[in-house]
C-alpha positions in Angstrom: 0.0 0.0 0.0 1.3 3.6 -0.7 1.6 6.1 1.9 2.0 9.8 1.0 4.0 12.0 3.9 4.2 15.8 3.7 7.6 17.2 5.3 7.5 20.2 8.2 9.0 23.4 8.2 12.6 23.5 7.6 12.1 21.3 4.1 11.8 24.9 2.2 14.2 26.4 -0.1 14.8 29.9 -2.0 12.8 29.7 -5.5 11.2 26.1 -4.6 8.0 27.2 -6.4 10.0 27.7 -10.2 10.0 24.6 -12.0 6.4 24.5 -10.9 5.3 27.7 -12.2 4.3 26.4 -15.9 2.5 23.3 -14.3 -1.8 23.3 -14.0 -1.2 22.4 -10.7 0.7 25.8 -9.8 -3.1 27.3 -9.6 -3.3 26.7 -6.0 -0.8 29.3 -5.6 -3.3 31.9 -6.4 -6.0 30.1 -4.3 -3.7 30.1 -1.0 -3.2 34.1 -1.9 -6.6 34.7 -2.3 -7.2 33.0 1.3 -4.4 34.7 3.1 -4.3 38.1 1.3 -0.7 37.4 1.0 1.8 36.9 -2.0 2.6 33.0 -1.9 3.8 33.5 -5.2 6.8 36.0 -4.3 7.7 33.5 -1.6 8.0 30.3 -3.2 10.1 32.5 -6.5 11.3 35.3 -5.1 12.2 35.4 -1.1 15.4 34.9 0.3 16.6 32.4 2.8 16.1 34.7 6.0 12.5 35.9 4.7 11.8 32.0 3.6 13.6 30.7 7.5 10.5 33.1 9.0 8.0 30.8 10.6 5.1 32.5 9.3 6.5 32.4 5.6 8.3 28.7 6.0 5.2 27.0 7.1 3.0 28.7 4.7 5.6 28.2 1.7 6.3 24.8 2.8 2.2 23.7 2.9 1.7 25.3 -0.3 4.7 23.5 -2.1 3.2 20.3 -1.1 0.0 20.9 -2.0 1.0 21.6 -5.6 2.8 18.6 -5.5 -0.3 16.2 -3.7 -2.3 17.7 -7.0 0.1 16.9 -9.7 0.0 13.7 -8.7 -3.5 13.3 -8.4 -3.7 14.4 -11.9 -1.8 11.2 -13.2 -4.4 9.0 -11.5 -2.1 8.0 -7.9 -3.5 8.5 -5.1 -2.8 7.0 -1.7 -4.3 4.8 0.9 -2.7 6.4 4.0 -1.1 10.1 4.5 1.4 11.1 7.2 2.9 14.6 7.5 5.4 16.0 10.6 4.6 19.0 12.3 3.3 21.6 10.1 3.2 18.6 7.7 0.3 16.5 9.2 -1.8 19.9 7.8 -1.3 18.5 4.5 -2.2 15.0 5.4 -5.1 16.1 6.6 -6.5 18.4 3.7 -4.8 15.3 1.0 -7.5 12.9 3.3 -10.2 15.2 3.2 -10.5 15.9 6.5 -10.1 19.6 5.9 -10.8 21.4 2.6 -7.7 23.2 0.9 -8.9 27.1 2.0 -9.4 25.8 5.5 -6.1 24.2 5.1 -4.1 27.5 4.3 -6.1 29.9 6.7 -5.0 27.5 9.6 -1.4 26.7 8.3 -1.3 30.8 7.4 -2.3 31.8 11.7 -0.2 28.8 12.9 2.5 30.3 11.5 1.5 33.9 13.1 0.8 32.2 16.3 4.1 29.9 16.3 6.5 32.9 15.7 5.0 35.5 18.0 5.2 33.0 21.1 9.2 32.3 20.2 9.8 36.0 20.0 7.9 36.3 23.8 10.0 33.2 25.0 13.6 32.7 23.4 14.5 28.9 22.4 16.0 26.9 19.6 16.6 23.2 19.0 19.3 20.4 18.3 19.6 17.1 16.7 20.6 14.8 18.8 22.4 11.5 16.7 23.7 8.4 17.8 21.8 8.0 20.9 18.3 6.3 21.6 15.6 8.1 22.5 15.4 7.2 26.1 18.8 8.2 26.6 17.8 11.5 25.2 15.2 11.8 27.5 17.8 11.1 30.2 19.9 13.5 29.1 16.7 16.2 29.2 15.8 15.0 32.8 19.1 16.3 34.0 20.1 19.5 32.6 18.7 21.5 35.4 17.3 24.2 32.9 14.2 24.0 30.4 15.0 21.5 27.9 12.8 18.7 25.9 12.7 15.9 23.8 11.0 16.8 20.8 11.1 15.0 18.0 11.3 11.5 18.2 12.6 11.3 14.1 14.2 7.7 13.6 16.0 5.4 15.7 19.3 7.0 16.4 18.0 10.5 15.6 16.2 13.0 18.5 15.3 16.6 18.6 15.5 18.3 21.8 14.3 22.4 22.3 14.0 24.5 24.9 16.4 27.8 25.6 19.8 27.7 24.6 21.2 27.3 27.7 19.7 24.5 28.6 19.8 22.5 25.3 24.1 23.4 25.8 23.8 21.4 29.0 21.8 18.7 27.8 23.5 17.9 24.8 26.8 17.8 27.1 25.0 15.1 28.8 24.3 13.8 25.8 27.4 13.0 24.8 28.4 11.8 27.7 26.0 8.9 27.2 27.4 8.3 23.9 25.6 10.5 21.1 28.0 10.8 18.4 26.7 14.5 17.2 24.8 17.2 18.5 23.5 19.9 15.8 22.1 23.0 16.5 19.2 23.8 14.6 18.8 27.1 12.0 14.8 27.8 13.7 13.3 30.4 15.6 12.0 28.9 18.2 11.7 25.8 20.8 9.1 24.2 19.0 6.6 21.4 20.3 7.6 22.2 23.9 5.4 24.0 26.6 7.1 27.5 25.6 4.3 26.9 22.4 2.0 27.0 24.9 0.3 31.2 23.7 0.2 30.0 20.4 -1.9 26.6 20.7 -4.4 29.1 22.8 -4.2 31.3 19.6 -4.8 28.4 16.9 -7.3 26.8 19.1 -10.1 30.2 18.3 -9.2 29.2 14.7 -9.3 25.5 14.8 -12.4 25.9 17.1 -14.4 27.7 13.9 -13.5 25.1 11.4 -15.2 21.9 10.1 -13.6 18.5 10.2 -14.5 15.5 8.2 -13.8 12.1 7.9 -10.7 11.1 6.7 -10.4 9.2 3.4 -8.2 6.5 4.0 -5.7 6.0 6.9 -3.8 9.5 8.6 -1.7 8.9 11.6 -1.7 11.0 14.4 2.1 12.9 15.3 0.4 13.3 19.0 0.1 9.4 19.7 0.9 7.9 16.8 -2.4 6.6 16.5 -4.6 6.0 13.2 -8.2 8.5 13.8 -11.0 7.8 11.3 -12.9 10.3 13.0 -12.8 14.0 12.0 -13.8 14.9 14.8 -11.0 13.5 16.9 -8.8 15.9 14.9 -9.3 19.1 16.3 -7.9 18.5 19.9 -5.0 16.5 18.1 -3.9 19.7 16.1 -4.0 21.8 19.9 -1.9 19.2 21.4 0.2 19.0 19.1 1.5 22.6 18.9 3.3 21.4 23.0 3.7 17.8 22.4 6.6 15.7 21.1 6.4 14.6 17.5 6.7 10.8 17.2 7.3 10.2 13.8 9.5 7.3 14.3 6.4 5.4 16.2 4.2 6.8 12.8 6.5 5.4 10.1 6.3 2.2 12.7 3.0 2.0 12.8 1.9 2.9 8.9 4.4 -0.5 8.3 2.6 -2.3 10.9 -0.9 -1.7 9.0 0.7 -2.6 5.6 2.2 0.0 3.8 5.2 -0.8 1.8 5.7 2.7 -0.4 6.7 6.1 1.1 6.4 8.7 -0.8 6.8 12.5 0.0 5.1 14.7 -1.5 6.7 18.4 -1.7 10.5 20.4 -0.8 13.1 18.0 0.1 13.9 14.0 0.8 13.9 14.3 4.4 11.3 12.2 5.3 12.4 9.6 2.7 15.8 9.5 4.5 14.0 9.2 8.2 11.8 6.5 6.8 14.5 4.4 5.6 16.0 4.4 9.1 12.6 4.1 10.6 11.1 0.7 7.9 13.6 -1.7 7.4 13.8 -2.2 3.6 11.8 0.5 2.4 12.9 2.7 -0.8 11.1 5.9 -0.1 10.3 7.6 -3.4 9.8 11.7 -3.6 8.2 14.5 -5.6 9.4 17.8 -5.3 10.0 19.0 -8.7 7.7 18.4 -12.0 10.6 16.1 -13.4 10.2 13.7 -10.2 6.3 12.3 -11.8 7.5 10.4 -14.6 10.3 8.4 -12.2 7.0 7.7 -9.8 4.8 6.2 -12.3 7.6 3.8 -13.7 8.7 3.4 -10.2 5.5 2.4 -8.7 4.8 0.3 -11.7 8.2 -1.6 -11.4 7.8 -1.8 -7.8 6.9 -5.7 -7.0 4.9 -4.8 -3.5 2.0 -3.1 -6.0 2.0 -6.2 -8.5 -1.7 -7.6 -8.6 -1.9 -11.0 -8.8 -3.6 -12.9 -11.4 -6.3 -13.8 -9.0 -6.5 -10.7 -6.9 -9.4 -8.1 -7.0 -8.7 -5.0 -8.8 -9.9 -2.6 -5.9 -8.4 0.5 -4.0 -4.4 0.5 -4.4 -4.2 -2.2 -6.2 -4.9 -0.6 -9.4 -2.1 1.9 -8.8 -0.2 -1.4 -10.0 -1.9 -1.9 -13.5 -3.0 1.6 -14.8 -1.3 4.3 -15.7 -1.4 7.7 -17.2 1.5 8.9 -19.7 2.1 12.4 -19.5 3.0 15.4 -21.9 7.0 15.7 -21.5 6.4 19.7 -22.6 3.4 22.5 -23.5 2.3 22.3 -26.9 0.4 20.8 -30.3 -0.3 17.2 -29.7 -0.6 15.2 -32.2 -1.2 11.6 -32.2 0.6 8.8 -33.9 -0.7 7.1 -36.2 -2.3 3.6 -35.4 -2.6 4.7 -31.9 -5.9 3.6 -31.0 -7.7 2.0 -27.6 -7.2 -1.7 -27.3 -3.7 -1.8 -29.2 -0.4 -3.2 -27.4 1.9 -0.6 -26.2 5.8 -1.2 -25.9 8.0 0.5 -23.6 9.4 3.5 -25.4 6.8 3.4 -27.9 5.9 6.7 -29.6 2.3 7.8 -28.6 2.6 11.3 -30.3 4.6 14.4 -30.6 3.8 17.3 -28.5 5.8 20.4 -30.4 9.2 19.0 -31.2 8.9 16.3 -28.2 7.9 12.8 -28.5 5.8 11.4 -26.1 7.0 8.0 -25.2 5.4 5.5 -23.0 7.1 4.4 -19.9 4.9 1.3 -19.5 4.1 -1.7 -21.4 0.5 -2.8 -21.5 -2.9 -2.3 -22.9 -4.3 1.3 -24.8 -7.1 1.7 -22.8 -7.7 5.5 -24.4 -6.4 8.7 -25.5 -6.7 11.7 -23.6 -5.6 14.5 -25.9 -7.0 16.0 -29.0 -5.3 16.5 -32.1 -4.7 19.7 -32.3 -5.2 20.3 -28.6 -2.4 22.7 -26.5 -1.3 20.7 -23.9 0.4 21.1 -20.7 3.6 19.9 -19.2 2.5 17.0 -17.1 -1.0 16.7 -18.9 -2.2 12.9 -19.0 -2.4 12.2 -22.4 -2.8 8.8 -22.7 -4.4 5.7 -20.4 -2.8 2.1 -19.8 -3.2 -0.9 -18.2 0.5 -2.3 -18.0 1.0 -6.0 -18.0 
């Protein structure tokens, strides 16, 4: 089963947004803009790395980046039976599940962001990875600096987050050593995030949360909070408080969404940070990513050649498992398309095989299998990225 996760702030990156600009799915930037009154745009093209390192633009930017990318996908027919996103991240999750729709989405990721970096410029604190040491060590190592300090992120086995002021976090990561850590690494944010020093901003975001409507989720979304799967939307909201003062405990999520059967990670928006946690976390796993228009091809013919998502002969063709036998082929370019001839529904397709032309590209097909249809006109301006044509691979 596929699993999508959407990566927290500190995954953004100066121009993230640009080789998403000429994509259909790049329209959501003008939706979040609409919704926050704020230029999204300039931020994912145009700011700088101390405007982007902002919590109020960083979690914004970062949301927004991943939303683009959730949709693109969607557009070549994957979608996912489970969703996972850490910190700011589990935001996405929940709008990709459906438990909040995409304007809701921003306007609470947009005051979040407000709310998170006014409380860290009332109380000063920062954060450190801690490496090399389990987490009840790290814990340990909290317990006795005598100063405000706290475990949390719990990211993968071997690798902690602590925050709280900076005095405190120099003793404890002292102790940490001392136990045996192999690294201790300061951390480029603004604040001690996920610790009671968050404590004005969950009473901020809970007036926002408290005027917004929760649904059901589609599929399975794991809590950061407990690490828990909630089908209920209404479990949600006092999840999303908590979770502003509570530890993250993604390794126990990554643990969990293997325990219920998911065998394909795939992050969705800037960065392969989760990827990397998720191979430490999941034994065996090859977590795939989409950050850049360029990354949807290698997805399809990943998650075709990927033997956990082959159907058997005898198996029901329901939920994920037709992520396994149909695909979409997708304009390599904007232009003309123009089909090749003999291309027609119910004809053999070879890998490689010419479908059409699209301007001076060819649009080759990653996939063996059955035509099934055509999805561009002749004549038609296309898209980069468009689906243009429908298969069932054998």
């Amino acid at each position: 089963m596929i699993v999508f996760m959407y990566p927290g702030q500190g995954s953004q990156q100066p121009g993230m947004g640009a080789a998403w600009v000429d994509h259909p799915s790049w329209e959501l930037v003008g939706e979040a803009s609409e919704v926050t009154a704020r230029d999204v745009s300039r931020l994912l093209l145009h700011a700088d790395a101390e405007e982007l390192t902002e919590t109020r633009n960083s979690q914004l930017a970062t949301f927004v980046m991943s939303m683009v990318a959730l949709d693109a996908v969607t557009r070549l027919g994957t979608e996912a039976a489970g969703h996972a996103g850490h910190s700011l991240g589990e935001y996405s999750a929940l709008t990709a599940a459906g438990v909040l729709d995409f304007s809701d989405a921003v306007a609470l990721v947009a005051e979040r962001g407000d709310a998170m970096q006014a409380a860290a410029e009332e109380r000063e604190g920062t954060m450190a990875a801690v490496l090399g040491l389990d987490d009840d060590d790290v814990q340990i190592a909290c317990s006795r600096s005598p100063g405000e300090v706290w475990l949390a992120n719990h990211n993968a086995p071997g690798q902690a987050v602590i925050a709280g002021t900076p005095e405190a976090i120099d003793t404890a990561a002292g102790i940490a050593r001392e136990l045996g850590a192999k690294r201790v690494m300061p951390l480029q944010v603004g604040g001690a995030f996920h610790t009671p020093f968050m404590a004005p901003a969950r009473d901020r975001l809970t007036k926002a949360i408290d005027r917004t409507e929760f649904r059901d989720p589609q599929g399975t979304v794991v809590a950061n909070v407990d690490a828990a799967v909630h089908n209920r939307g209404s479990d949600w909201p006092d999840l999303l408080k908590a979770q502003l003062t509570s530890p993250v405990r993604w390794r126990q999520t990554m643990t969990a969404l293997a325990e219920a059967g998911f065998t394909t990670f795939v992050e969705l928006g800037p960065g392969e940070v989760l990827g990397r946690l998720a191979k430490r976390a999941v034994k065996g796993t090859r977590p795939l990513a989409v950050s850049v228009p360029g990354h949807l091809d290698s997805l399809l013919e990943a998650l075709a050649a990927s033997p956990s998502l082959t159907r058997a002969p005898s198996a029901p063709m329901d939920g994920e498992h037709l992520f396994a036998t149909e695909r979409l082929v997708v304009s390599p370019s904007a232009g003309i398309f123009e089909a090749a001839e003999g291309v027609n529904p119910g004809t053999s397709v070879d890998v490689g095989q010419q479908l059409g032309q699209v301007g001076t590209h060819a649009v080759r097909s990653p996939f063996a299998g059955e035509l099934m249809g055509v999805l561009a006109l002749n004549g038609e301006r296309v898209t980069a990225s468009q689906p243009i044509a429908w298969l069932r691979t054998s």
